[in-house]
FINU-155225 format. One line per 4 residues: number of its first residue (from 1); for each residue x, y, z of N, C-alpha, C. Coordinates in Angstrom, 2 decimals. Example, Ala and Ser with C-alpha at 12.3 -4.5 7.8 and 13.67 -1.06 7.14 Angstrom:
2
1> 13.19,-5.69,7.80,12.30,-4.50,7.80,13.20,-3.30,7.80 ~ 12.85,-2.25,7.08,13.67,-1.06,7.14,12.90,0.03,7.87
This chain:
75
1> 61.46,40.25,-98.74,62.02,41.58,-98.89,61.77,42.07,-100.31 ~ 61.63,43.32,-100.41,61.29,44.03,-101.61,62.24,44.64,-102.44 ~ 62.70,45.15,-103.38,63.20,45.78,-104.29,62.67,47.32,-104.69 ~ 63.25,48.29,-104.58,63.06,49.73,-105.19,62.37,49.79,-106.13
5> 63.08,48.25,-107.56,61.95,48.37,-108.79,60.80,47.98,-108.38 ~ 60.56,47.65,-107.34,58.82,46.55,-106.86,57.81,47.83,-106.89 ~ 58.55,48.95,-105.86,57.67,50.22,-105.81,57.11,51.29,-106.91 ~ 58.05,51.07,-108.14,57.52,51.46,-109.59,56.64,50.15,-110.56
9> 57.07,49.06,-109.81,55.98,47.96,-110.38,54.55,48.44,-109.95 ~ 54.31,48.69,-108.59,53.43,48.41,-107.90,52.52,50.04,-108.31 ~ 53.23,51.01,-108.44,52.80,52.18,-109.18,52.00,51.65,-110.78 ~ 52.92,51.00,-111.31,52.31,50.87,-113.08,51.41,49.47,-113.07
13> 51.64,48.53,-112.53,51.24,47.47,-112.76,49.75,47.57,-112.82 ~ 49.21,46.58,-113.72,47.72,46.56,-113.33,47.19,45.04,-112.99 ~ 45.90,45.14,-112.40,45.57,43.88,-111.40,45.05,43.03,-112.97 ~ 45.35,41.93,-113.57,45.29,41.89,-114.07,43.82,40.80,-114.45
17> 43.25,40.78,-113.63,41.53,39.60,-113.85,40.98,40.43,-112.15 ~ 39.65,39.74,-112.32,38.79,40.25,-111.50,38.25,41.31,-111.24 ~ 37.14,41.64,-110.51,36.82,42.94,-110.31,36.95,44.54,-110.32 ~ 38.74,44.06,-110.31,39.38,45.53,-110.30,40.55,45.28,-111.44
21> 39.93,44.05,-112.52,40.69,44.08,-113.71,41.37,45.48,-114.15 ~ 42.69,46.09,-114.26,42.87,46.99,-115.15,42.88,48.50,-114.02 ~ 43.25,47.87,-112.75,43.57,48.92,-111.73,44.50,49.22,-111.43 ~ 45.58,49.81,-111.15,46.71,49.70,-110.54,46.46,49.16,-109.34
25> 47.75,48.16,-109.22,47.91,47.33,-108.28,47.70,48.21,-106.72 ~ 48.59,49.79,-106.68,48.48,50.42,-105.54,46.86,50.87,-105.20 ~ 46.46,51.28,-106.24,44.94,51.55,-106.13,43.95,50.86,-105.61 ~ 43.80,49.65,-105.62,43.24,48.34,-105.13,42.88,48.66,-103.79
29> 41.28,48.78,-103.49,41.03,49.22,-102.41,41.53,48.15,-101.00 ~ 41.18,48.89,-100.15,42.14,47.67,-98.82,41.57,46.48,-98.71 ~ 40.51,46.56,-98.29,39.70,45.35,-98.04,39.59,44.67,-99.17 ~ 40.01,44.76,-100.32,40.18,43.60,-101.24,41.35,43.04,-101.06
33> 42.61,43.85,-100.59,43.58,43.09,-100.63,43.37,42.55,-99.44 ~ 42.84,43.00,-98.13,42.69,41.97,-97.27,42.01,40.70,-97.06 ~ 41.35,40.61,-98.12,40.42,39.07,-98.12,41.63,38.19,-99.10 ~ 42.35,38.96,-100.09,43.13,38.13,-100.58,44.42,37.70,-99.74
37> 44.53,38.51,-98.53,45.37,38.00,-97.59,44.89,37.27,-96.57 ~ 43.73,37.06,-96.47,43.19,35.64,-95.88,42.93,35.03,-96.61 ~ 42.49,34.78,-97.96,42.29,33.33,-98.94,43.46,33.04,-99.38 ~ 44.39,34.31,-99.33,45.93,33.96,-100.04,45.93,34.33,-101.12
41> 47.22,34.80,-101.13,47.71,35.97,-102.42,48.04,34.87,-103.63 ~ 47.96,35.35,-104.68,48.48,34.49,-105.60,50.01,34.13,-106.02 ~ 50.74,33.11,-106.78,51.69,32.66,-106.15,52.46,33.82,-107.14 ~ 53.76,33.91,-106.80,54.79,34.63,-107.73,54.66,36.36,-107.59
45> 55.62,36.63,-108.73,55.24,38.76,-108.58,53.94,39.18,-107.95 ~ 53.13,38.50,-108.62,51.47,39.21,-108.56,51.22,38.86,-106.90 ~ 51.45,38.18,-106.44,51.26,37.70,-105.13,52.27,38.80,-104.03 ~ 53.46,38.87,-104.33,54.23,39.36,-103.85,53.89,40.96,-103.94
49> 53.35,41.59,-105.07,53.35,42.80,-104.84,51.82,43.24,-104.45 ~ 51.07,42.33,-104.16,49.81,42.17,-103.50,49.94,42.91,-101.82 ~ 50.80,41.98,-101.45,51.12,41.38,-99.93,51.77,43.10,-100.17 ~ 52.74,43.46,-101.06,53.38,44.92,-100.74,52.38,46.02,-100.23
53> 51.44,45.94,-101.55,50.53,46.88,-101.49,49.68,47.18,-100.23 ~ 49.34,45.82,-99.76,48.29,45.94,-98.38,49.13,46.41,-97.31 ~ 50.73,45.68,-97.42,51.49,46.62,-96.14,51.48,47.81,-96.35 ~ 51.47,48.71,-97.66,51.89,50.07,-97.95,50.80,50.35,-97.32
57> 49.35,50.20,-97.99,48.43,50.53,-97.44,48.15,50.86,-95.96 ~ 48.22,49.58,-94.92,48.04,49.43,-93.97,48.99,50.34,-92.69 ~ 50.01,51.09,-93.65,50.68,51.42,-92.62,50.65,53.61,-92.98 ~ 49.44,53.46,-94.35,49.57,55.01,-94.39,50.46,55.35,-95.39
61> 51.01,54.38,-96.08,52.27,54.95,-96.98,52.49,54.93,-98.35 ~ 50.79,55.04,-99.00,50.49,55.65,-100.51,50.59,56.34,-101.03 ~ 51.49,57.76,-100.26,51.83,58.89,-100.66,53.26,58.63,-101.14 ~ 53.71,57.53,-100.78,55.44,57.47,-101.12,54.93,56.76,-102.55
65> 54.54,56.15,-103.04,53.82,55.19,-104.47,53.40,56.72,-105.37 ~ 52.98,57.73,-104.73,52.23,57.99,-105.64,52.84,59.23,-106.67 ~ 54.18,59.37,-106.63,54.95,59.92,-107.60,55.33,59.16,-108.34 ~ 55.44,57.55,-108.23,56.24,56.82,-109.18,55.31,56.72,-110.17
69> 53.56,56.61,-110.14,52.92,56.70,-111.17,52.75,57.48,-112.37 ~ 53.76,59.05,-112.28,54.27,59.37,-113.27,55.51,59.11,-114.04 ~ 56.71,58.08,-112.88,57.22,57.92,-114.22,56.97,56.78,-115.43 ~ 58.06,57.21,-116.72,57.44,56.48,-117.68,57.78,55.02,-117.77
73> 56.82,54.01,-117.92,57.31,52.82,-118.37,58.37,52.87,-119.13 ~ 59.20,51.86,-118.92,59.95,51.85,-119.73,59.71,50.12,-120.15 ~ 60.39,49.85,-121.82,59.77,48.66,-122.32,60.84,47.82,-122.68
């Protein structure tokens, strides 16, 4: 189960190694997160808001993510 803050994580966060080094996590095209959901997500947050993203994705629901990318980090 997810958290409200997961959906402003998943707005700011960035992927942080590989191909789409320095993407937002929501941005991450599908089919990347779907191969990482057959080789397996990585363990902890990054894993967890992986697995979020491909459900958001998969079900049409990037438009609800995509106001939180204006608000501001906070530190």
């Amino acid at each position: 189960m997810f958290e409200k803050r997961d959906l402003v994580k998943l707005a700011k966060r960035e992927m942080p190694f590989g191909k789409y080094k320095g993407r937002r996590l929501i941005d991450l095209p599908e089919p990347y997160l779907v191969w990482f959901s057959r080789q397996g997500f990585p363990e902890g947050e990054l894993g967890e808001l992986l697995a979020l993203a491909l459900e958001i994705k998969i079900n049409g629901l990037e438009h609800l993510i995509q106001p939180l990318k204006r608000i501001p980090t906070l530190h």
